[in-house]
Steps between C-alpha positions, in 0.01 A plus 500: 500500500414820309392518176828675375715225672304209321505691140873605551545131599307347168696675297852433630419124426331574166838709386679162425263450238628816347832470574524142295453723192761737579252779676390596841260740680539797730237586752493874519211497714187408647239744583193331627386227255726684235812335436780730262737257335796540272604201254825503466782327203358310290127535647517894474539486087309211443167561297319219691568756856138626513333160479814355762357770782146524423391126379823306693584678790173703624307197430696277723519830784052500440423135566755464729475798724230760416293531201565912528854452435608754197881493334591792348859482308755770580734577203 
């Protein structure tokens, strides 16, 4: 499985933890170990969105696929 596949598939189940507080996520794309995301209801105002991709999300994608993974957000 590539390494887009697995990250693309990581997320999809870790959206249901976003959708439970009224948000979701968009994957805009992946370009190597760089994965663009956009947050999206209640996850694209909330003040807390930084630390959701960078210390929730990109955490999860390094320990459980590659430890080069990067998130940047897309607005």
């Amino acid at each position: 499985m590539d390494l887009a596949k697995k990250i693309t598939d990581r997320l999809n189940e870790l959206r249901v933890n976003l959708q439970a507080d009224g948000g979701d996520l968009e994957i805009v794309k992946i370009e190597g170990k760089k994965v663009y995301l956009s947050l999206r209801g209640a996850c694209g105002c909330c003040p807390h969105a930084t630390i959701t991709l960078k210390q929730g999300l990109e955490r999860i994608l390094k320990d459980e696929i590659d430890p080069e993974i990067e998130i940047e957000r897309v607005l």
